[in-house]
C-alpha positions as CSV (number, residue, x, y, z in Angstrom):
1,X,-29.4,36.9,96.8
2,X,-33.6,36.8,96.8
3,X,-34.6,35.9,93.7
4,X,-36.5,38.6,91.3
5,X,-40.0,38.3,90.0
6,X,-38.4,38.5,86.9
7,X,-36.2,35.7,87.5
8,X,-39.3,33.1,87.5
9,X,-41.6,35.1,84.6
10,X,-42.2,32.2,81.4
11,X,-43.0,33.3,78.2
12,X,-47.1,34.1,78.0
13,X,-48.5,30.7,77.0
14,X,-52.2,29.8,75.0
15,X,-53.8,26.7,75.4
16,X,-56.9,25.5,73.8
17,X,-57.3,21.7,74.3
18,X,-60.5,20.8,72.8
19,X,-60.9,22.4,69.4
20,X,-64.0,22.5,68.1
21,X,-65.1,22.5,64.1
22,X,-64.9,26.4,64.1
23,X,-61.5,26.5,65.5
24,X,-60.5,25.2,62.6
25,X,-61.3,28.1,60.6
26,X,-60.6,31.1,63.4
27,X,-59.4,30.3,66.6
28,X,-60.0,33.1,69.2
29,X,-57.5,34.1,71.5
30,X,-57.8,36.2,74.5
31,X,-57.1,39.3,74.7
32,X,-54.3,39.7,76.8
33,X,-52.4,37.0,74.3
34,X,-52.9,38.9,71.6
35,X,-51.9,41.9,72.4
36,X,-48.5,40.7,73.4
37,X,-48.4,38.5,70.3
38,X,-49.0,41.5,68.4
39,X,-46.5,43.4,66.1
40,X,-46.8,47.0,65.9
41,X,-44.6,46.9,63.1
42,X,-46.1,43.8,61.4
43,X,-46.6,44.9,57.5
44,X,-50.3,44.7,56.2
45,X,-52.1,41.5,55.1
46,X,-51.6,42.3,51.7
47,X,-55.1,42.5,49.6
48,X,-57.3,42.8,52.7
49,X,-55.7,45.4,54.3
50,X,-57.8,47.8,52.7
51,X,-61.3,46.0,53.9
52,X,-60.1,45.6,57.2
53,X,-59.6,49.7,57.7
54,X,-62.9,49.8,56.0
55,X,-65.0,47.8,58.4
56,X,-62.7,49.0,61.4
57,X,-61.4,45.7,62.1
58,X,-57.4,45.7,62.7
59,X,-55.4,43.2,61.3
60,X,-51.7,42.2,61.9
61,X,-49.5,39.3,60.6
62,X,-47.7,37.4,62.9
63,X,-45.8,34.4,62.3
64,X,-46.2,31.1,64.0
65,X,-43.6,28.1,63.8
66,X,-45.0,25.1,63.1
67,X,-44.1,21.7,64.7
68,X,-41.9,20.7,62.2
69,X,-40.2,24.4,62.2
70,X,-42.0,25.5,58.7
71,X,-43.2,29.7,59.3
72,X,-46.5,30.4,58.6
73,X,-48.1,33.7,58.4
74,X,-51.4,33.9,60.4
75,X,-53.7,36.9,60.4
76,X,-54.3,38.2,63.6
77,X,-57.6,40.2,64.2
78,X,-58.8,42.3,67.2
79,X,-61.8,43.8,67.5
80,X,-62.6,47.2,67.5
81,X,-65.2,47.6,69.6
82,X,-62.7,47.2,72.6
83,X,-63.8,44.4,73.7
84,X,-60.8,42.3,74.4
85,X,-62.2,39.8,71.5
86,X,-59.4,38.6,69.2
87,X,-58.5,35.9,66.7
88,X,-56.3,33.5,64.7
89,X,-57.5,34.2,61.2
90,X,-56.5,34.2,57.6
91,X,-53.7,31.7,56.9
92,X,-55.0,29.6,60.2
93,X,-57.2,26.9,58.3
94,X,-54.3,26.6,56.3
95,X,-51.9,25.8,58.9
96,X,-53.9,23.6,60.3
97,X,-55.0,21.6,57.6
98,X,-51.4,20.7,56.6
99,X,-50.9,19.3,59.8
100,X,-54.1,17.3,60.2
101,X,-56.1,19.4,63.2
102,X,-59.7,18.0,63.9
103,X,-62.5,18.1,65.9
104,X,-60.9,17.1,69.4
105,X,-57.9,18.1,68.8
106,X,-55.8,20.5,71.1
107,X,-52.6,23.3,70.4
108,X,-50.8,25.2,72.4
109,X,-49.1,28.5,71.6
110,X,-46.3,30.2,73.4
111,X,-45.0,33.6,72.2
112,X,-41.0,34.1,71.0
113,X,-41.1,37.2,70.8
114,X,-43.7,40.2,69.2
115,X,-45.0,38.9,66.7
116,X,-44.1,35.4,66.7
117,X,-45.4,31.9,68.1
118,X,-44.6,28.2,68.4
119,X,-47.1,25.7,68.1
120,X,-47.3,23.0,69.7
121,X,-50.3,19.9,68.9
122,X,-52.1,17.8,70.6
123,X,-53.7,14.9,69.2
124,X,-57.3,13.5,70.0
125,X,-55.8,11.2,72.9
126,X,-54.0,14.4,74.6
127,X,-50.4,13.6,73.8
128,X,-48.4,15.5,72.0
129,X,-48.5,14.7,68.1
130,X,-45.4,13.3,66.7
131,X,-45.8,14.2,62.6
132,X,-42.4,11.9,61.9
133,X,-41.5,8.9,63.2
134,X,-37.3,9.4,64.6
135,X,-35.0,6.4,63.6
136,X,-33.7,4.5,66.1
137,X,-31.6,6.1,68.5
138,X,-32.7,9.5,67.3
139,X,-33.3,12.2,69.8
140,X,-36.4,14.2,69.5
141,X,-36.5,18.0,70.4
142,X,-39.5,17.8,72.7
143,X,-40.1,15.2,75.5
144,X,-43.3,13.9,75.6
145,X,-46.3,15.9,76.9
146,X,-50.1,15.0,77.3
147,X,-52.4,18.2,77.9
148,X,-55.4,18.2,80.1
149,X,-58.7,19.8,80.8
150,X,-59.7,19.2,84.3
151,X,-63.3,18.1,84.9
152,X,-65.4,17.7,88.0
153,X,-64.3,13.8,88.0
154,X,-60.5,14.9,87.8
155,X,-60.4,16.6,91.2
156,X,-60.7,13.5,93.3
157,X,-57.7,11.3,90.7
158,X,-57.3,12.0,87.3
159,X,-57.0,9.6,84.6
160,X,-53.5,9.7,82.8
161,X,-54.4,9.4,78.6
162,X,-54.4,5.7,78.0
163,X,-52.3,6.4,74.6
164,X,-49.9,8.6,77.1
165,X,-49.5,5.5,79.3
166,X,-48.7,2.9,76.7
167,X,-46.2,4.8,74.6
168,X,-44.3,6.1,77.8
169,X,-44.8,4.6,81.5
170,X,-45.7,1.1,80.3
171,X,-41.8,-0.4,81.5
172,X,-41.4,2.1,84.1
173,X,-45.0,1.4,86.0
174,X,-44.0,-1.8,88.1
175,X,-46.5,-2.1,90.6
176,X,-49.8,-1.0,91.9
177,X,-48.9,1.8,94.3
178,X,-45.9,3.7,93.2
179,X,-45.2,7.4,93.6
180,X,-45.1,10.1,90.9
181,X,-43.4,13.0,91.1
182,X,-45.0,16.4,90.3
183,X,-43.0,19.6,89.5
184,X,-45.1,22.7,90.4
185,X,-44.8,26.0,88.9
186,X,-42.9,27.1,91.1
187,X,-40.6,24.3,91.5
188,X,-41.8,22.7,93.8
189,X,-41.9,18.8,94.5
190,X,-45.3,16.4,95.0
191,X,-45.6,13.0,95.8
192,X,-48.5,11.6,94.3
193,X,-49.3,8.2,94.3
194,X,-50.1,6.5,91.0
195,X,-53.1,3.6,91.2
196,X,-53.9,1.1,88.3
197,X,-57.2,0.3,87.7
198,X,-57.2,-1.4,84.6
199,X,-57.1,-0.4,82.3
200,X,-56.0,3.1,83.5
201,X,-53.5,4.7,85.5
202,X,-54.9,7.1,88.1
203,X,-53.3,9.8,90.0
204,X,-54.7,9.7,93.7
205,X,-53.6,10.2,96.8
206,X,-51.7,13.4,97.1
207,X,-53.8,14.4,93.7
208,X,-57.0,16.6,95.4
209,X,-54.2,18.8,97.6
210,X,-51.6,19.4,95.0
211,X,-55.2,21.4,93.5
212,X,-56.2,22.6,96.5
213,X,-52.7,24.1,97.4
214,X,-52.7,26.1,93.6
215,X,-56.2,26.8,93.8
216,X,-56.9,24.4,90.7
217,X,-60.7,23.5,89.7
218,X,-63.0,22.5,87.0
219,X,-61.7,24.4,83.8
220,X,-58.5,24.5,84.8
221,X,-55.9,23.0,81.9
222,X,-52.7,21.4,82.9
223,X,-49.9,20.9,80.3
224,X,-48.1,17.4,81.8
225,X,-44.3,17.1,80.3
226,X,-42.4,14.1,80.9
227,X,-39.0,14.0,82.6
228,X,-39.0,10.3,82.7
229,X,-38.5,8.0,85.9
230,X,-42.0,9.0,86.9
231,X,-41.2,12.7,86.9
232,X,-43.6,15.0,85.7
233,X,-43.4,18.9,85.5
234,X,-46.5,21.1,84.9
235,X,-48.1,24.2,83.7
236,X,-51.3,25.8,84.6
237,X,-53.3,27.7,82.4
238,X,-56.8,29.6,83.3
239,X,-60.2,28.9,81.7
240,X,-59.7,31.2,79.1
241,X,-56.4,29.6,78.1
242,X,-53.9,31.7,79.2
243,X,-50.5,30.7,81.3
244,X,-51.6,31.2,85.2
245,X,-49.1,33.0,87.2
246,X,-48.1,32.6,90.6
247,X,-46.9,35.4,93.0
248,X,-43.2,34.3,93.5
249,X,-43.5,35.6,97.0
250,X,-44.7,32.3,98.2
251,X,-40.8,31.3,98.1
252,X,-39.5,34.0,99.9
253,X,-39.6,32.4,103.1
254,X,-37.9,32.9,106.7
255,X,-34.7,30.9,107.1
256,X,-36.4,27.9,108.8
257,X,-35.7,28.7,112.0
258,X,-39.6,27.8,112.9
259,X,-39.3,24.2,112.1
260,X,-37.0,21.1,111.6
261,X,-36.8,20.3,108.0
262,X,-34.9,16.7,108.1
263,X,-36.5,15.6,105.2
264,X,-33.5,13.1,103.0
265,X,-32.7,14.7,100.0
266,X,-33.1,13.0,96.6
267,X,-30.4,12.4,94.3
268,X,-30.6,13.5,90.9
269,X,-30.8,10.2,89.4
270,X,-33.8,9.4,91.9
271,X,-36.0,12.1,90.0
272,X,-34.7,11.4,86.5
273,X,-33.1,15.3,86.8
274,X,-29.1,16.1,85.7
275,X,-26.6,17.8,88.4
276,X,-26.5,20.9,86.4
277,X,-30.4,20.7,87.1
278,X,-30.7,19.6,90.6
279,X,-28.5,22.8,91.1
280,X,-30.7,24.9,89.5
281,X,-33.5,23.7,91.2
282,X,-32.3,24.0,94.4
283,X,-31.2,27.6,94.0
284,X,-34.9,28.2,92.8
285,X,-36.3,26.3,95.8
286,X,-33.4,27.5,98.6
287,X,-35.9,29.1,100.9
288,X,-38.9,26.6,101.0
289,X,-39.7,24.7,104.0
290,X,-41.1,21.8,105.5
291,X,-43.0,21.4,108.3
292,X,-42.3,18.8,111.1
293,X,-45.1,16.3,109.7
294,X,-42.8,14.0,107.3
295,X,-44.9,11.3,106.9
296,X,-47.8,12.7,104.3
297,X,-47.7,11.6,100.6
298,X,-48.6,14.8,99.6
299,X,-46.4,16.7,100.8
300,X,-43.6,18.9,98.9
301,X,-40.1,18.1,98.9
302,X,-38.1,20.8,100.3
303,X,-34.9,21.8,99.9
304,X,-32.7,22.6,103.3
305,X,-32.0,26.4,103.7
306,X,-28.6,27.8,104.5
307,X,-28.7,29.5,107.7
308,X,-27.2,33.2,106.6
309,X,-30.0,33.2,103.2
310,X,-32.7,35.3,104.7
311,X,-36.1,36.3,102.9
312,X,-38.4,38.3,104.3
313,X,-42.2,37.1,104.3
314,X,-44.4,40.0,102.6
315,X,-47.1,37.3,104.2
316,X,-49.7,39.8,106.9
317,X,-48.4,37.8,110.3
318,X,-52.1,36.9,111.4
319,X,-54.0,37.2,108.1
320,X,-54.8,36.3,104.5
321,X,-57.7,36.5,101.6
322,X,-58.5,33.9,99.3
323,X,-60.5,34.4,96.7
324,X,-63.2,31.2,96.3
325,X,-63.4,28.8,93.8
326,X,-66.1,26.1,93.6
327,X,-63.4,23.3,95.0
328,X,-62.2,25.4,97.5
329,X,-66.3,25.8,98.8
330,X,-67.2,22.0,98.3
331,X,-63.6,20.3,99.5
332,X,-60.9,22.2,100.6
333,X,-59.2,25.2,101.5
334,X,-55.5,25.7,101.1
335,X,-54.0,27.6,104.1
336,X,-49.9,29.0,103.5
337,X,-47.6,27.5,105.5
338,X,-46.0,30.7,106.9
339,X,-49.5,31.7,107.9
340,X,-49.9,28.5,109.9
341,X,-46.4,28.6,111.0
342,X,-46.5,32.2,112.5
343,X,-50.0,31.9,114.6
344,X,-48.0,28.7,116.2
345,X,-50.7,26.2,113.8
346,X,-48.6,23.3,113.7
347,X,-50.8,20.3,113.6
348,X,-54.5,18.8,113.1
349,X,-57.4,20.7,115.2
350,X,-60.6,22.2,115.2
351,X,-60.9,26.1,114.8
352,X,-63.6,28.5,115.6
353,X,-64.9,30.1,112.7
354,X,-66.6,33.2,113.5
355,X,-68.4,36.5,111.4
356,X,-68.8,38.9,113.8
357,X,-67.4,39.3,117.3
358,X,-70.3,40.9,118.6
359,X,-72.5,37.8,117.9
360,X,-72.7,34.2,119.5
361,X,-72.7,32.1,115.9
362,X,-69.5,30.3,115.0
363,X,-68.8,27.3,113.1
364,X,-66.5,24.7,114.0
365,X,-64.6,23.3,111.1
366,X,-61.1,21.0,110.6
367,X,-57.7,21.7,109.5
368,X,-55.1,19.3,108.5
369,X,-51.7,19.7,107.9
370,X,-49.4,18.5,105.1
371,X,-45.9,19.8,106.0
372,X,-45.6,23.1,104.0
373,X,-49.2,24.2,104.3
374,X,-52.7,23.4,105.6
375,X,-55.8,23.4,104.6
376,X,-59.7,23.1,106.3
377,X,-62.0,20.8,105.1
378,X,-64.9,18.9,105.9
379,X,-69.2,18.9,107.1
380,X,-67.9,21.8,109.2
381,X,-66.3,23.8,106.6
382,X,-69.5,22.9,104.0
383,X,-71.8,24.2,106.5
384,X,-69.7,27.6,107.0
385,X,-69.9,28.2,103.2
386,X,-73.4,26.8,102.9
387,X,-75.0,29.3,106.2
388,X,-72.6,32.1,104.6
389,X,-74.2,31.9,100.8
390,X,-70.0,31.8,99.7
391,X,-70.3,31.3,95.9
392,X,-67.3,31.0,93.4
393,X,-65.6,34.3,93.0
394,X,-65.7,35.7,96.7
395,X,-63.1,36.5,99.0
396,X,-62.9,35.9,102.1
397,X,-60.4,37.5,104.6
398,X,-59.2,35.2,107.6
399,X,-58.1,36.5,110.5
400,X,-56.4,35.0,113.9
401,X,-57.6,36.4,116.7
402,X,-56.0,33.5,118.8
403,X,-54.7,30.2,117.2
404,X,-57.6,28.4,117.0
405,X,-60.0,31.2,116.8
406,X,-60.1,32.9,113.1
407,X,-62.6,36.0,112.5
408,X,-63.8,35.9,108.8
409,X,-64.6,38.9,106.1
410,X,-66.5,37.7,103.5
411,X,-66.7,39.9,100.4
412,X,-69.5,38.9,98.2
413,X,-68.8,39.4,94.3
């Protein structure tokens, strides 16, 4: 039975990892948060109200949960000029003064239901905080998380928190080049090879194309939660903090009939994950494939179909559009692997880049492959973008006119 889009929706997330001194006082939220976190219902702020309706400024209360599970009620503001700004207000400064927020610090908020939040916090060194120390042999709710806001020096290997490191990995990291593996959002598996160079723990090879394949760049924030055994899963938010979604279509697949996919499968105590789990997963991840190119760190692990579980591709056959982000422009290009797999694209080359089929200019440019998808990259590719004027925010529409020869629409923004 395909899975529905509903069957893969999370609850709407915030992040904000680096507060600053005002977000102490008023936290602004987007828009789009806030007006699910709103409560039409919500009773009046009490005193206030009547200013509020005065200077045309709407208030609600919501409730957000606190770490340790104490309610506090929180003003929520929105402007009403329409403008999409809103905020975390009266009753904020209070919450987080009682838990010890600072300059640095980082929360995340993840909506209940209307009207209500958790909180999650994040302490200067991006873990999350612990505000009581368990006895021994005490479980804790939450496993532990570090939060992250990628910067331009990220997108090559990213530096695990040094405080995230020696807390957790310290007795499982045993040598120099061991893999981790990264849970996507939507479920997906990643080999990425950890590197120490002291006194840090790098991700690396396998790091730049797990971005490149979710279209992940400067701004970006990732929320890292640890499974243990090396097993991370993560979520993606946006620049402006909110949870980034992904179109679920990119698992409904063909039934593999295009390609072997003999790639060993890993048992649950491998990847740290329980049966009940692992069962789970695969029923999430029962229509991915993998290409015949085992050998690539980076690549996926995929989950064998059952021949009579047929998806249909809603994939154009000989086409596609990616919006442009400044990683994409400057290092790589993901390309879907039922794109690649249906124009017969099954391994490195060069392809013909071309604007218009009237004129004689092309540009020459190289695509890789890393089982489940490809991707274009190097001088070539630069120059295309660079002789083009692509900037951040177009879209360009590829199409295969043979294999190897891809006509391009670019739509400036």
């Amino acid at each position: 039975m395909p899975l529905s889009a509903g069957s893969l929706r999370r609850r709407p997330k915030f992040a904000a990892p680096l507060l600053s001194p005002a977000c102490l006082h008023r936290l602004s939220v987007p828009g789009e948060f806030a007006a699910r976190l709103d409560d039409d219902d919500a009773a009046g702020v009490g005193e206030e109200e009547e200013e509020e309706e005065e200077s045309g400024r709407r208030a609600a209360a919501v409730l957000v949960v606190g770490p340790l599970g104490k309610v506090w009620r929180v003003e929520l503001r929105r402007s009403p000029s329409g403008d999409g700004e809103a905020w975390l207000g009266g009753g904020w400064s209070e919450l987080a003064a009682a838990h010890g927020l600072g300059e640095g610090w980082g929360v995340v908020l993840r909506l209940e239901r209307r009207g209500v939040a958790s909180l999650r916090v994040f302490d200067p060194g991006f873990c999350l905080a612990r505000f009581c120390t368990p006895h021994a042999g005490m479980r804790t709710k939450d496993r532990p998380h570090f939060i992250k806001l990628l910067q331009q020096e990220d997108l090559e290997k990213m530096k695990i928190p040094e405080k995230f490191v020696q807390q957790h990995l310290t007795e499982t990291y045993t040598n120099n080049h061991q893999n981790a593996i990264i849970v996507c959002p939507l479920g997906k598996f990643w080999r990425v090879e950890l590197q120490r160079e002291q006194p840090d723990v790098l991700l690396r090879d396998g790091w730049a194309p797990f971005l490149a394949a979710h279209d992940l760049s400067e701004g970006n924030i990732l929320l890292f939660r640890y499974e243990g055994n090396m097993v991370f899963t993560v979520e993606v938010f946006l620049q402006n903090g909110c949870l980034k979604e992904y179109k679920t279509a990119a698992l409904y697949l063909t039934d593999g009939t295009e390609g072997p996919s003999n790639a060993p499968q890993q048992s649950a105590a491998k990847v740290g994950v329980s049966p009940v789990k692992r069962k789970r997963t695969r029923r999430i991840e029962g229509t991915c494939l993998e290409g015949p190119n085992r050998k690539s760190r980076a690549s996926p692990i995929s989950v064998k179909v059952e021949p009579h579980k047929k998806h249909v591709s809603i994939v154009s056959q000989n086409s596609f559009t990616k919006e442009m982000t400044a990683y994409s422009i400057h290092s790589l290009l993901s390309v879907r692997g039922t794109f690649c797999s249906q124009i017969g694209l099954l391994e490195a080359c060069a392809i013909t880049l071309k604007i218009s089929m009237k004129k004689k200019g092309s540009w020459r440019v190289a695509f890789k492959t890393a089982n489940t998808y490809g991707y274009i990259n190097g001088p070539g590719w630069r120059k295309f973008c660079l002789e083009n004027e692509v900037k951040e925010g177009d879209c360009l529409t590829f199409n295969a006119i043979e294999t190897t020869v891809w006509h391009v629409v670019i739509v400036h923004c």
